[in-house]
PyMOL Python script that loads the backbone (N, CA, C, O; Angstrom):
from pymol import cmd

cmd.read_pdbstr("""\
ATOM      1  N   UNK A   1      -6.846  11.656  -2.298  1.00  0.00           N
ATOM      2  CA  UNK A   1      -5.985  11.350  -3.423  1.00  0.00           C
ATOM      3  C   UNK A   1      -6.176  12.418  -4.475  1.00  0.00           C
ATOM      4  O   UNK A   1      -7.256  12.720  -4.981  1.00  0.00           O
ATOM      5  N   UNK A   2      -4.829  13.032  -4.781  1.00  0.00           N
ATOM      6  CA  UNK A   2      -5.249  13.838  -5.966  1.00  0.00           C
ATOM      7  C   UNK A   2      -4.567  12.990  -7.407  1.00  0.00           C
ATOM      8  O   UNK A   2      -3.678  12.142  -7.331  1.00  0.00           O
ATOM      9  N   UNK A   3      -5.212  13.448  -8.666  1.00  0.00           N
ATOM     10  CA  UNK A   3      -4.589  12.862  -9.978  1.00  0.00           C
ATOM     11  C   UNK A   3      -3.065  13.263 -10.001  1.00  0.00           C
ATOM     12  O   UNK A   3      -2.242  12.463 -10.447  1.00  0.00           O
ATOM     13  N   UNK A   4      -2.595  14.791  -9.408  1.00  0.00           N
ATOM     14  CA  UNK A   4      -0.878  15.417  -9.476  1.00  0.00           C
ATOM     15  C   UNK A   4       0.008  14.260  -8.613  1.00  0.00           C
ATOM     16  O   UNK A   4       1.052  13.878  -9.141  1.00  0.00           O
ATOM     17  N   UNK A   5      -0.302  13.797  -7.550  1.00  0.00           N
ATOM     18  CA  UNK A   5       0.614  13.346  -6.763  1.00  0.00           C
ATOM     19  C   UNK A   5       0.768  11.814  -7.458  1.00  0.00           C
ATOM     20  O   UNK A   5       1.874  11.280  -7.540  1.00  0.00           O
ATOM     21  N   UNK A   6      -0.673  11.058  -8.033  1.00  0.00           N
ATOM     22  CA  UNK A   6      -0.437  10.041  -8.386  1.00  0.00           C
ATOM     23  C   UNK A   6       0.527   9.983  -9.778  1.00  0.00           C
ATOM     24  O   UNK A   6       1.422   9.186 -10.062  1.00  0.00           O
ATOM     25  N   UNK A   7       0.012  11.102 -10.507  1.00  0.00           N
ATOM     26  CA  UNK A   7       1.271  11.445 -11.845  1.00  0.00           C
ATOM     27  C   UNK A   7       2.473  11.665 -11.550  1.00  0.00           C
ATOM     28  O   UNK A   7       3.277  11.450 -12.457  1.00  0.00           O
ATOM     29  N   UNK A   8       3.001  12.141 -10.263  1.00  0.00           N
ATOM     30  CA  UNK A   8       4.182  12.681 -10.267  1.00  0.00           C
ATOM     31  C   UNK A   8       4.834  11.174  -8.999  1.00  0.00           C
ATOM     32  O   UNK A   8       5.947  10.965  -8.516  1.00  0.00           O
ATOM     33  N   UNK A   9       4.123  10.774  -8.927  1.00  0.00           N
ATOM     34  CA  UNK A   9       4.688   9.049  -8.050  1.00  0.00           C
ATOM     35  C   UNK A   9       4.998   8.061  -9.521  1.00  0.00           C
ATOM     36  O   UNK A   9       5.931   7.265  -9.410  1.00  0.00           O
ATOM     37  N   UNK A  10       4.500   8.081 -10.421  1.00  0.00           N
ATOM     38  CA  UNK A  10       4.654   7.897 -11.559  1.00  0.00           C
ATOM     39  C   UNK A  10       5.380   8.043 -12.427  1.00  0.00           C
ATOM     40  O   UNK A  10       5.483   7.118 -13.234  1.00  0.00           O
ATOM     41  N   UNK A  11       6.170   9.252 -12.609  1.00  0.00           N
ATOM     42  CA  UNK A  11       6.979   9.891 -13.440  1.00  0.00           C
ATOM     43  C   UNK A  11       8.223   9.447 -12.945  1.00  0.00           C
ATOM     44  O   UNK A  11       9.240   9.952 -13.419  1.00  0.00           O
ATOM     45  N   UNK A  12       8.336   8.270 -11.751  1.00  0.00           N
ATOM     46  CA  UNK A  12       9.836   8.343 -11.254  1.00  0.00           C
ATOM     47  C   UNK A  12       9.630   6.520 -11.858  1.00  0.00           C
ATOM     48  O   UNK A  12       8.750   5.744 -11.486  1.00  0.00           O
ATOM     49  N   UNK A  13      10.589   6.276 -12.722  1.00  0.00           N
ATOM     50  CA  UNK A  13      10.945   4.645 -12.940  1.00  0.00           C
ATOM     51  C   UNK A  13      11.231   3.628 -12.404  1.00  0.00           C
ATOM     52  O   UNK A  13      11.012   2.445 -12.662  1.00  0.00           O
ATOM     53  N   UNK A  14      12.206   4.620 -10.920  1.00  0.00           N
ATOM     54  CA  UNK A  14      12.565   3.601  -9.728  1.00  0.00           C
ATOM     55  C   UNK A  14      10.821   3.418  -8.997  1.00  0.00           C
ATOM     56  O   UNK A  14      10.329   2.291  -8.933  1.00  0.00           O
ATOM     57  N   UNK A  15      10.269   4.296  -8.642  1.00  0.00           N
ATOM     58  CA  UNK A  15       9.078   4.240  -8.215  1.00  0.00           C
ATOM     59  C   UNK A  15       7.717   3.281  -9.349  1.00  0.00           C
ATOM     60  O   UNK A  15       6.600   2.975  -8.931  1.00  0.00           O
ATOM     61  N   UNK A  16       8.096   3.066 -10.383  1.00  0.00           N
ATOM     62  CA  UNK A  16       7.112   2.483 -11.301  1.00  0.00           C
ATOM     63  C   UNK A  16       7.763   0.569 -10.668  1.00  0.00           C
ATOM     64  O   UNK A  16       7.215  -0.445 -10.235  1.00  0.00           O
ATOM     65  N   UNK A  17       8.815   0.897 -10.904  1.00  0.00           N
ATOM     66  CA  UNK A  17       9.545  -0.452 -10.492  1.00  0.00           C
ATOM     67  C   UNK A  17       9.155  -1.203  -9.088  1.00  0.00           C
ATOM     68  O   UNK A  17       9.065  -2.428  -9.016  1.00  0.00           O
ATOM     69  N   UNK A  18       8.998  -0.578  -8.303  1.00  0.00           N
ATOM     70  CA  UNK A  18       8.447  -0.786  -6.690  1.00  0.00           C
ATOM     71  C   UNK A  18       6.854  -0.935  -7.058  1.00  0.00           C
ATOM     72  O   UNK A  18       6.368  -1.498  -6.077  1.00  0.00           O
ATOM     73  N   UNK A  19       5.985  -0.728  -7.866  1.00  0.00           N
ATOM     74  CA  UNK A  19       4.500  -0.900  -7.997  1.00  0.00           C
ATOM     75  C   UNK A  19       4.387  -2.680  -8.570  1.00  0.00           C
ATOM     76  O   UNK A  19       3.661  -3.633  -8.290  1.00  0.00           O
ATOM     77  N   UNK A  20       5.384  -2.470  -9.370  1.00  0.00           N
ATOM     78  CA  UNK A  20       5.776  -3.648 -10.691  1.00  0.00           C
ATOM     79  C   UNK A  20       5.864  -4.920  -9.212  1.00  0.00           C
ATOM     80  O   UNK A  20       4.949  -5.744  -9.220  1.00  0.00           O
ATOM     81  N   UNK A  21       6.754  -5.022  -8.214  1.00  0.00           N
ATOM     82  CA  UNK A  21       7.223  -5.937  -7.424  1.00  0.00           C
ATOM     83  C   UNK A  21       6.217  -5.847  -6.370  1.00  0.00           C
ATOM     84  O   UNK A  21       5.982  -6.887  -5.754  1.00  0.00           O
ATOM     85  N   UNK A  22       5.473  -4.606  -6.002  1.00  0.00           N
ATOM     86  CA  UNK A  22       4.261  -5.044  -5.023  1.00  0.00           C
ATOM     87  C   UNK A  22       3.211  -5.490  -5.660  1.00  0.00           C
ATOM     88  O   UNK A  22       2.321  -5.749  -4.850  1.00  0.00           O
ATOM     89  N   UNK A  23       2.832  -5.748  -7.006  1.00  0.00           N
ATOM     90  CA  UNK A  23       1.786  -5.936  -7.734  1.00  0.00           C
ATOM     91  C   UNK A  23       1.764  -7.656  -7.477  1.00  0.00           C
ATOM     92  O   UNK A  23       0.715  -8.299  -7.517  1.00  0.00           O
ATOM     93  N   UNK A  24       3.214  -8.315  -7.189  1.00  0.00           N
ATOM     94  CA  UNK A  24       3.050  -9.955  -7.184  1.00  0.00           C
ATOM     95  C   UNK A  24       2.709 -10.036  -5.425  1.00  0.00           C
ATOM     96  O   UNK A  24       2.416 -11.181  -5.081  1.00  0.00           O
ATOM     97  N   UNK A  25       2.706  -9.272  -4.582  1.00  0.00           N
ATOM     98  CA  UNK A  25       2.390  -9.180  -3.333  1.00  0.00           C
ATOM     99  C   UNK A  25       3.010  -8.400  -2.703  1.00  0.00           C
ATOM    100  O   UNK A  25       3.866  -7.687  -3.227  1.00  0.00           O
ATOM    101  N   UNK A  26       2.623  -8.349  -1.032  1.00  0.00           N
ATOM    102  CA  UNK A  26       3.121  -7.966   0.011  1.00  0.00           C
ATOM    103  C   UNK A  26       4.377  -7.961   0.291  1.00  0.00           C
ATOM    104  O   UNK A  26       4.899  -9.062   0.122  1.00  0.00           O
ATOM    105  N   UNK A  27       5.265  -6.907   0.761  1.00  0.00           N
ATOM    106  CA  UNK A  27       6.833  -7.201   0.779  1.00  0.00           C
ATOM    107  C   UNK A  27       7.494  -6.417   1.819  1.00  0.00           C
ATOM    108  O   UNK A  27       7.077  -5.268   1.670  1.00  0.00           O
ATOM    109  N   UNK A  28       8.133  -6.448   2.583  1.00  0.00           N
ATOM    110  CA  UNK A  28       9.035  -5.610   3.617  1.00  0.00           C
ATOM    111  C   UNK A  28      10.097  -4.803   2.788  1.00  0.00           C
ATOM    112  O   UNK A  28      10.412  -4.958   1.608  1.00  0.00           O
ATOM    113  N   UNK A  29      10.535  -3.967   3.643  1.00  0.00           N
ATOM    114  CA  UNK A  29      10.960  -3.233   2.839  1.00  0.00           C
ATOM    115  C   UNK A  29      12.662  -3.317   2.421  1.00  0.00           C
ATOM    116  O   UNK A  29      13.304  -2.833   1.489  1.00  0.00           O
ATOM    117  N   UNK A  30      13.011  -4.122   3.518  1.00  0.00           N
ATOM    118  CA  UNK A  30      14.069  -4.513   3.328  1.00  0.00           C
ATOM    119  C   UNK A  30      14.130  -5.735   1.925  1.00  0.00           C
ATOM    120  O   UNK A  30      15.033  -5.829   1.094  1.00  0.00           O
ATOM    121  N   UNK A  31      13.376  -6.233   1.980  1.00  0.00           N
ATOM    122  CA  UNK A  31      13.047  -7.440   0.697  1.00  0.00           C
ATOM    123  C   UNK A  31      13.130  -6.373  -0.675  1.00  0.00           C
ATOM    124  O   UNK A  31      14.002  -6.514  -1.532  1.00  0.00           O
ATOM    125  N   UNK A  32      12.315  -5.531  -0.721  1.00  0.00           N
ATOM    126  CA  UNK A  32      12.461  -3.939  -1.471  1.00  0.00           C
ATOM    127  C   UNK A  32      13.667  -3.229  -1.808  1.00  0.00           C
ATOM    128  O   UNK A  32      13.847  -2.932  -2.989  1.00  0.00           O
ATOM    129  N   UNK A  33      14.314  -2.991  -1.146  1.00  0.00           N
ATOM    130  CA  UNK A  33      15.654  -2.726  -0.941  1.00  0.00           C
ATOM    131  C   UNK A  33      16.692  -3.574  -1.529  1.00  0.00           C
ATOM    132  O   UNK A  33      17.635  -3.192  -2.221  1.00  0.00           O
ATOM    133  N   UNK A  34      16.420  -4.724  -1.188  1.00  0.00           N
ATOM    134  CA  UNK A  34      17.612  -5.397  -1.877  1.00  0.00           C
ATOM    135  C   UNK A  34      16.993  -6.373  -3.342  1.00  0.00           C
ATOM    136  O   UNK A  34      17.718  -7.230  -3.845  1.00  0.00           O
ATOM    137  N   UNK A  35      16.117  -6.192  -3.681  1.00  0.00           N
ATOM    138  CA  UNK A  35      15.516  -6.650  -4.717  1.00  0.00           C
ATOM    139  C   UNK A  35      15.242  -5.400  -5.770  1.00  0.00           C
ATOM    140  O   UNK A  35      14.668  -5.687  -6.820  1.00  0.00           O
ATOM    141  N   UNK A  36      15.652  -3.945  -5.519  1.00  0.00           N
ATOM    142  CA  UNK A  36      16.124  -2.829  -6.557  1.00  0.00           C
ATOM    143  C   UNK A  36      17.274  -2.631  -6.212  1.00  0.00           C
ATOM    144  O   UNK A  36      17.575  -1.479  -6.524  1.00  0.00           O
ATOM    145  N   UNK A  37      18.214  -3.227  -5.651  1.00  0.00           N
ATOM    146  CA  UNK A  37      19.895  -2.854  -5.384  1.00  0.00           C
ATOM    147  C   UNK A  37      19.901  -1.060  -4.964  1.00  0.00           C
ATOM    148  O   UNK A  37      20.589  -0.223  -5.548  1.00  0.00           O
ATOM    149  N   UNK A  38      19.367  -0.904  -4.318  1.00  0.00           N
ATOM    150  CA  UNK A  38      18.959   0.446  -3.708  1.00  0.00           C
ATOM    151  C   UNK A  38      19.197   0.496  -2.509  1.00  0.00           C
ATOM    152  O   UNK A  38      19.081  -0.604  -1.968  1.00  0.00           O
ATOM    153  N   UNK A  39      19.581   1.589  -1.628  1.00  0.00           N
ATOM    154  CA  UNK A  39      19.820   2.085   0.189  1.00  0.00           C
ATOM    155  C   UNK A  39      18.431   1.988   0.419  1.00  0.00           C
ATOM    156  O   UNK A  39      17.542   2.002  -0.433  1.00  0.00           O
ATOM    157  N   UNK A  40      18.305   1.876   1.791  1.00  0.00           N
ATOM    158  CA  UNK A  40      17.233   1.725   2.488  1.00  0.00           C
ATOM    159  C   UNK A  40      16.298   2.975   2.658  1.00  0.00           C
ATOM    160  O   UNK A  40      15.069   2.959   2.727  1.00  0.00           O
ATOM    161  N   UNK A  41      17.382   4.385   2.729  1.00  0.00           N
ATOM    162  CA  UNK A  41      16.859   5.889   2.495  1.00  0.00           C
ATOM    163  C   UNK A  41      16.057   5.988   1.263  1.00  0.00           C
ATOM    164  O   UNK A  41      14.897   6.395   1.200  1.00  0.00           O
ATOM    165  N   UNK A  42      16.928   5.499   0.113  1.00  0.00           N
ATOM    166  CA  UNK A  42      15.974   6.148  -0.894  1.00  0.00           C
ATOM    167  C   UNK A  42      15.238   5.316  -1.545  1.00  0.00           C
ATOM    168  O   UNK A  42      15.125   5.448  -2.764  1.00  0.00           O
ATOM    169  N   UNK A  43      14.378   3.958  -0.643  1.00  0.00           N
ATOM    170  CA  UNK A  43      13.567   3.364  -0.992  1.00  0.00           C
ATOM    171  C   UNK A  43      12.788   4.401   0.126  1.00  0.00           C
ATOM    172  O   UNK A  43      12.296   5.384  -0.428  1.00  0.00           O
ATOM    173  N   UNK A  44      12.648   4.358   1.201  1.00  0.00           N
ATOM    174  CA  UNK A  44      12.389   5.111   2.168  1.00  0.00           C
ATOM    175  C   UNK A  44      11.814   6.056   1.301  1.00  0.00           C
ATOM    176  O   UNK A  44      10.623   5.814   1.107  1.00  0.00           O
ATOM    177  N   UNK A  45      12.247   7.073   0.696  1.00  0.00           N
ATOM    178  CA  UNK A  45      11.999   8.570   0.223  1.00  0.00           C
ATOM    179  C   UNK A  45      10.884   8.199  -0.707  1.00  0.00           C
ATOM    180  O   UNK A  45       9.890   8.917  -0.597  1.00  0.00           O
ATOM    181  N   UNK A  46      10.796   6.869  -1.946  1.00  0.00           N
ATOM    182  CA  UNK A  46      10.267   6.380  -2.766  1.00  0.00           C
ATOM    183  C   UNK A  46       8.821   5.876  -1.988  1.00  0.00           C
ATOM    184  O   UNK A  46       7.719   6.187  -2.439  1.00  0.00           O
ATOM    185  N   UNK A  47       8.971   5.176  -0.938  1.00  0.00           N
ATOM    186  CA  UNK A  47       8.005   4.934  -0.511  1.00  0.00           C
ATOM    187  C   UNK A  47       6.894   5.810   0.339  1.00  0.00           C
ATOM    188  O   UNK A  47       5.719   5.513   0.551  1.00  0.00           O
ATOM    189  N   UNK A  48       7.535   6.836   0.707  1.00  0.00           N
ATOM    190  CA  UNK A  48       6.575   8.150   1.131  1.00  0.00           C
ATOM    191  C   UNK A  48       6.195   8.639   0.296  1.00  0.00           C
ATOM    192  O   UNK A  48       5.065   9.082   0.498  1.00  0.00           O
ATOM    193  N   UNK A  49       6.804   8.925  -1.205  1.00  0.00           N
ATOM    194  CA  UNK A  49       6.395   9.301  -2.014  1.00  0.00           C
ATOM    195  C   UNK A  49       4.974   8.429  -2.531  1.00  0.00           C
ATOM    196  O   UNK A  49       3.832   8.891  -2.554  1.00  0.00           O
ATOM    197  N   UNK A  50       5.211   7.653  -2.757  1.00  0.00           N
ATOM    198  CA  UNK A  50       3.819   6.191  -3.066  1.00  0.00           C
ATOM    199  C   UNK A  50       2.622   6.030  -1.916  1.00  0.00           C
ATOM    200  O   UNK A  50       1.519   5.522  -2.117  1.00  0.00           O
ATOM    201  N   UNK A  51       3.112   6.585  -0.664  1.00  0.00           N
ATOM    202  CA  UNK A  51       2.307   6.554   0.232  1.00  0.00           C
ATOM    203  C   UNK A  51       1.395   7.812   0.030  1.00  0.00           C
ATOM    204  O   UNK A  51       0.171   7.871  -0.079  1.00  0.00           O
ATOM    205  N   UNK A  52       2.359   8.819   0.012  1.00  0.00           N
ATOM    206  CA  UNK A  52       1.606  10.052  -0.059  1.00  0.00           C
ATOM    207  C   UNK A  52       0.494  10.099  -1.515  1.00  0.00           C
ATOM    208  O   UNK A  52      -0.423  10.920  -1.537  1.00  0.00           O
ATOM    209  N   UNK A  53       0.629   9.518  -2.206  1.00  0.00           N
ATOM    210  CA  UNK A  53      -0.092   9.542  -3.353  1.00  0.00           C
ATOM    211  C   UNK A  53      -0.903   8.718  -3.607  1.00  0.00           C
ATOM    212  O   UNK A  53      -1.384   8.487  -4.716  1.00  0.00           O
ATOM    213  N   UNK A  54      -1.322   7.772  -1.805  1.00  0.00           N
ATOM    214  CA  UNK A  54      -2.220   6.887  -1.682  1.00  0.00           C
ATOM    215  C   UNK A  54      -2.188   5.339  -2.924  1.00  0.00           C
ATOM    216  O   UNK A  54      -3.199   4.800  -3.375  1.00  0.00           O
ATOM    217  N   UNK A  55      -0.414   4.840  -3.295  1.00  0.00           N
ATOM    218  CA  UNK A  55      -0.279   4.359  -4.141  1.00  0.00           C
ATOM    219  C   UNK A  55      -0.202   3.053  -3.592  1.00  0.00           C
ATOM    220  O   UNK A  55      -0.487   2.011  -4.183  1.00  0.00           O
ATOM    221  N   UNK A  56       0.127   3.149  -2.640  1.00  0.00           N
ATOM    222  CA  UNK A  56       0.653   2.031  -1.684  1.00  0.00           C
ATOM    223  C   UNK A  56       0.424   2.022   0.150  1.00  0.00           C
ATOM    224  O   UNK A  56       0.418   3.092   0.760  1.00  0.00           O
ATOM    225  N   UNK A  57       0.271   0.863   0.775  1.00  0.00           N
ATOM    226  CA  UNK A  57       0.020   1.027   1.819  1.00  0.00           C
ATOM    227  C   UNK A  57       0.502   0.144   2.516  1.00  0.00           C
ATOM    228  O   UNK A  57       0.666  -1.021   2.157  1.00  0.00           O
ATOM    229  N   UNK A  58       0.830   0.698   3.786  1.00  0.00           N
ATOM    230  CA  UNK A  58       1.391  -0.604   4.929  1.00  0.00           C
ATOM    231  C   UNK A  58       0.595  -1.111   5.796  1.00  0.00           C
ATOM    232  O   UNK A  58      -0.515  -0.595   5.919  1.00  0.00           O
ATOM    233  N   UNK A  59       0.958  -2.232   6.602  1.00  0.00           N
ATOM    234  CA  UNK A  59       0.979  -2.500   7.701  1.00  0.00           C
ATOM    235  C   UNK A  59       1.557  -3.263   8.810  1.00  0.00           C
ATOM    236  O   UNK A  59       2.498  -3.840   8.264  1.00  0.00           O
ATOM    237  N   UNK A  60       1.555  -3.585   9.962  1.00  0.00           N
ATOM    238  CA  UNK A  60       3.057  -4.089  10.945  1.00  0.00           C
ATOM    239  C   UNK A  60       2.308  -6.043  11.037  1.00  0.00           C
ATOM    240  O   UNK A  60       1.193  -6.508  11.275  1.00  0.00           O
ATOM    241  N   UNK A  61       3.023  -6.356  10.859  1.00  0.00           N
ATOM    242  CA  UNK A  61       2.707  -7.466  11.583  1.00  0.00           C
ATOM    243  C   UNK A  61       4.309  -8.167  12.003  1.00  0.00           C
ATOM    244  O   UNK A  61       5.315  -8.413  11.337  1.00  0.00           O
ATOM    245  N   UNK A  62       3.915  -8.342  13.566  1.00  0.00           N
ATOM    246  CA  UNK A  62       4.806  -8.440  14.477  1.00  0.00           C
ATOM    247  C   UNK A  62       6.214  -7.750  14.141  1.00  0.00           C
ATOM    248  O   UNK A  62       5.865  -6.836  13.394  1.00  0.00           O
ATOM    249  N   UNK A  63       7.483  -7.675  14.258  1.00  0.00           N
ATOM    250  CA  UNK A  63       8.373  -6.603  14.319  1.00  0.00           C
ATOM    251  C   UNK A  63       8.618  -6.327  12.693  1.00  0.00           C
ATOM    252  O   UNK A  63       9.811  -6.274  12.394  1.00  0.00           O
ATOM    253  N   UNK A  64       7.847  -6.175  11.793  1.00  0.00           N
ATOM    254  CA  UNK A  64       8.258  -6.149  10.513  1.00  0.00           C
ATOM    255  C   UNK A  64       7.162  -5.574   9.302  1.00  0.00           C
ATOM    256  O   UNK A  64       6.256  -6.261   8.830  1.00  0.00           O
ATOM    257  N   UNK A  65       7.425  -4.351   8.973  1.00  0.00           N
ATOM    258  CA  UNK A  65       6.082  -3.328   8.445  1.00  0.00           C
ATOM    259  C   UNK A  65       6.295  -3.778   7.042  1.00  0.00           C
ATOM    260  O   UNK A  65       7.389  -3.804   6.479  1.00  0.00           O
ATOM    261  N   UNK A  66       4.623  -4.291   6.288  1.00  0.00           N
ATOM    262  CA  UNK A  66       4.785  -4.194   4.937  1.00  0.00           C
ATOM    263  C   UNK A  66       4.253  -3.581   3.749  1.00  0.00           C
ATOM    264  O   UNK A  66       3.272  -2.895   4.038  1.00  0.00           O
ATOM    265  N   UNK A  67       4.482  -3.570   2.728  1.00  0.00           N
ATOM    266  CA  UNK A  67       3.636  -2.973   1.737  1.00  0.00           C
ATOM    267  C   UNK A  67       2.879  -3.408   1.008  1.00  0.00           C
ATOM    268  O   UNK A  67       2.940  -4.624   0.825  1.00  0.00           O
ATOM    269  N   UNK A  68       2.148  -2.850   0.491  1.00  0.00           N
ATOM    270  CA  UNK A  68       1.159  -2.973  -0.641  1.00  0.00           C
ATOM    271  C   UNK A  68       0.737  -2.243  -1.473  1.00  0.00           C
ATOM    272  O   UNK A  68       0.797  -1.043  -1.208  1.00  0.00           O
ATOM    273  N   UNK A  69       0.245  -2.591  -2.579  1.00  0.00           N
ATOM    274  CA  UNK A  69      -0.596  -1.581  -3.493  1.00  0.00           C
ATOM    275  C   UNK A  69      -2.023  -1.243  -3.172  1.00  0.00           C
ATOM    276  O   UNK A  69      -2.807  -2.137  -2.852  1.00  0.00           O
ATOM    277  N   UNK A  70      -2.365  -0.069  -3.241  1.00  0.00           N
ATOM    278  CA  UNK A  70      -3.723   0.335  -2.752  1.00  0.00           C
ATOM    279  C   UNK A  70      -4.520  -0.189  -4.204  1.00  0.00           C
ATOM    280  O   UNK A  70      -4.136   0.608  -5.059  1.00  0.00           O
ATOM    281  N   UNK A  71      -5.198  -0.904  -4.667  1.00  0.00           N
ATOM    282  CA  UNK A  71      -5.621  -1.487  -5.751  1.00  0.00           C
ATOM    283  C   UNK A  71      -7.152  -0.610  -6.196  1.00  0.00           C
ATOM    284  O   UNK A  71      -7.772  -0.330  -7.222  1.00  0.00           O
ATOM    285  N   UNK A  72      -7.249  -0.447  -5.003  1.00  0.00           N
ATOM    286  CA  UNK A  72      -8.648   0.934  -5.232  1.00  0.00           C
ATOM    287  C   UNK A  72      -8.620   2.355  -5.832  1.00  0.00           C
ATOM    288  O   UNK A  72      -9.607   2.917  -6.307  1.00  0.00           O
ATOM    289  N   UNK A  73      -7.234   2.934  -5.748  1.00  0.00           N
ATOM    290  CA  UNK A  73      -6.542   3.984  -6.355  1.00  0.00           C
ATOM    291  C   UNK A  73      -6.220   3.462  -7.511  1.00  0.00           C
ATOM    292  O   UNK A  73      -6.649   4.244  -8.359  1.00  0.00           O
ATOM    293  N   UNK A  74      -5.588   2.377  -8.133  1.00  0.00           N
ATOM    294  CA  UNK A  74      -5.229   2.375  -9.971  1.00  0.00           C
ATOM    295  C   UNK A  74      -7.080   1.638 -10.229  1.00  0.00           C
ATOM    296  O   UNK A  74      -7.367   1.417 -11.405  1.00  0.00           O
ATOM    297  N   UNK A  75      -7.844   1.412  -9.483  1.00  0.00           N
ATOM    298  CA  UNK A  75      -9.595   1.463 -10.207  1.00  0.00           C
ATOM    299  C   UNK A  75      -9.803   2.754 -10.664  1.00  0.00           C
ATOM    300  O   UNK A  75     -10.243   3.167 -11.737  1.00  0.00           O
ATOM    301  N   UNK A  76      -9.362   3.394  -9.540  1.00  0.00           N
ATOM    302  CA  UNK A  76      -9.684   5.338 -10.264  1.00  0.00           C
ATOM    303  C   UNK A  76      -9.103   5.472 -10.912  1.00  0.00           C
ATOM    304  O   UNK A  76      -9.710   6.008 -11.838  1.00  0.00           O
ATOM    305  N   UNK A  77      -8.248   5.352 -11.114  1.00  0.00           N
ATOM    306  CA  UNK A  77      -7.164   5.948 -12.259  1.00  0.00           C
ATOM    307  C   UNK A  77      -7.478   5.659 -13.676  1.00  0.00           C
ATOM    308  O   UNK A  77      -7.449   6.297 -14.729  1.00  0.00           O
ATOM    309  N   UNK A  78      -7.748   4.620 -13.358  1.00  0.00           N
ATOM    310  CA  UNK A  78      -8.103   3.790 -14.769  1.00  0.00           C
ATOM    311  C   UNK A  78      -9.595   4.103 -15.429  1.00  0.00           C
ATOM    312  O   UNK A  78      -9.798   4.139 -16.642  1.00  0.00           O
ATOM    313  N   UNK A  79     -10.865   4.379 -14.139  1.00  0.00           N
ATOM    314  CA  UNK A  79     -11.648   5.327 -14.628  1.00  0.00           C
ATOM    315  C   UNK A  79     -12.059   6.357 -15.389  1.00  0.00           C
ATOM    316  O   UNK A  79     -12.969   6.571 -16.190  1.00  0.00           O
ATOM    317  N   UNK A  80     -10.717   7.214 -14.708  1.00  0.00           N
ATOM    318  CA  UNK A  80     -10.143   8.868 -15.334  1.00  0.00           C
ATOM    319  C   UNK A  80      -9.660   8.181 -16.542  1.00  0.00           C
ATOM    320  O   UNK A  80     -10.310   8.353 -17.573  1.00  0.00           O
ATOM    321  N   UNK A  81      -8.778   7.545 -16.568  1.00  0.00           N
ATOM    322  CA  UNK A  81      -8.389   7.259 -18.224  1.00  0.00           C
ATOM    323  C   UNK A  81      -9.704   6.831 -18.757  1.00  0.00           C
ATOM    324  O   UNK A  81     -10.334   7.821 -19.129  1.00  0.00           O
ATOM    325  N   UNK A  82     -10.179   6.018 -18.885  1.00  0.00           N
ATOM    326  CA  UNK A  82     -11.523   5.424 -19.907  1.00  0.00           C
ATOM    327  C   UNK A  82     -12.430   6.926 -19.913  1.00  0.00           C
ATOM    328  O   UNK A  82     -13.298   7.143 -20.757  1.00  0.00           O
ATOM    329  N   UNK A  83     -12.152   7.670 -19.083  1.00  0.00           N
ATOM    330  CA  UNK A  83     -13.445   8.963 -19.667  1.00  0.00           C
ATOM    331  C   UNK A  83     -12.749   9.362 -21.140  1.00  0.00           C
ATOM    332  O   UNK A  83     -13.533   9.736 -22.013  1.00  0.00           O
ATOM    333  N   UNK A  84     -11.668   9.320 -21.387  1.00  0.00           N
ATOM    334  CA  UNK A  84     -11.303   9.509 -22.700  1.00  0.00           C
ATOM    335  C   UNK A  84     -11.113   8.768 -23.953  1.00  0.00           C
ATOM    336  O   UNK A  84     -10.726   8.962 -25.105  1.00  0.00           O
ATOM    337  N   UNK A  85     -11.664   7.616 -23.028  1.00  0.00           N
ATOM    338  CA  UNK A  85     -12.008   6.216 -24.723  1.00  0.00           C
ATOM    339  C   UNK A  85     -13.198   6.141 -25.064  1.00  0.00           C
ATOM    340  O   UNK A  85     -13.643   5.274 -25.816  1.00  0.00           O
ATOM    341  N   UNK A  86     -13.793   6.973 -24.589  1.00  0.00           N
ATOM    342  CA  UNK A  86     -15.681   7.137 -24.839  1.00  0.00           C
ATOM    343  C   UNK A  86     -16.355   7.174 -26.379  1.00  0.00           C
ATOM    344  O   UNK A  86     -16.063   8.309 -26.754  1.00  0.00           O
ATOM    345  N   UNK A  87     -16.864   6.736 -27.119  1.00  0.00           N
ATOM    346  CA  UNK A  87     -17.155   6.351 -28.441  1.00  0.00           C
ATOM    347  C   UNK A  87     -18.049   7.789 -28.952  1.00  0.00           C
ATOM    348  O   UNK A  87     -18.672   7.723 -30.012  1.00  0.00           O
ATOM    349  N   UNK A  88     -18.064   8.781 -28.320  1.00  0.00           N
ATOM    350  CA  UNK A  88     -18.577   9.943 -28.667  1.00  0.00           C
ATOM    351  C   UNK A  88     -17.526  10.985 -28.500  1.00  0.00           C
ATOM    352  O   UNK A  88     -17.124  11.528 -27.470  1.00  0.00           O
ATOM    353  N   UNK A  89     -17.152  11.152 -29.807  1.00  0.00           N
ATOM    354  CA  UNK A  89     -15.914  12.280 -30.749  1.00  0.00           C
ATOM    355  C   UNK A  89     -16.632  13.843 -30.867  1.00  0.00           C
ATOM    356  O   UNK A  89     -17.817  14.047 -31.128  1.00  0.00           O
ATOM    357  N   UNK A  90     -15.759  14.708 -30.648  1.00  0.00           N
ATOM    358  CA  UNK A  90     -16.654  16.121 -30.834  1.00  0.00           C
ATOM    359  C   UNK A  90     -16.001  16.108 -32.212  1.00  0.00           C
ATOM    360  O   UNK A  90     -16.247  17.003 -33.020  1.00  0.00           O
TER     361      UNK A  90
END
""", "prot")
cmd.dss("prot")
cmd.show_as("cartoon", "prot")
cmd.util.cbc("prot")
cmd.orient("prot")
């Protein structure tokens, strides 16, 4: 995981929106799709994007692949942010 890919999975609103709806659970992607009034491609494109940035993750159970939030990646993240709420000011 780098900090660029997770910033730049970030910087997209449709993509903040897809974190927002996997955050209440697990979801197919078709459920995804029609719950952002979006094509199936450019949830598709959104979701490689989230994958690649280790934001989100799947898996199959029986004919139907789903998602999730990797919840261990926004622990880091949120790490990296608090190094800058540190009570020692230069």
């Amino acid at each position: 995981m780098g900090l660029a890919e997770s910033f730049k999975a970030l910087a997209d609103p449709q993509r903040r929106e897809i974190l927002l709806l996997l955050r209440q659970g697990s979801c197919t992607a078709g459920k995804l799709s029609e719950r952002l009034k979006i094509s199936p491609s450019a949830l598709s494109y959104h979701l490689k994007t989230l994958k690649k940035a280790d934001m989100v993750t799947e898996y199959k159970e029986k004919n139907f692949v789903y998602y999730e939030l990797n919840t261990s990646l926004f622990d880091e993240i949120m790490l990296w942010f608090q190094a800058f709420c540190g009570e020692e000011k230069i």
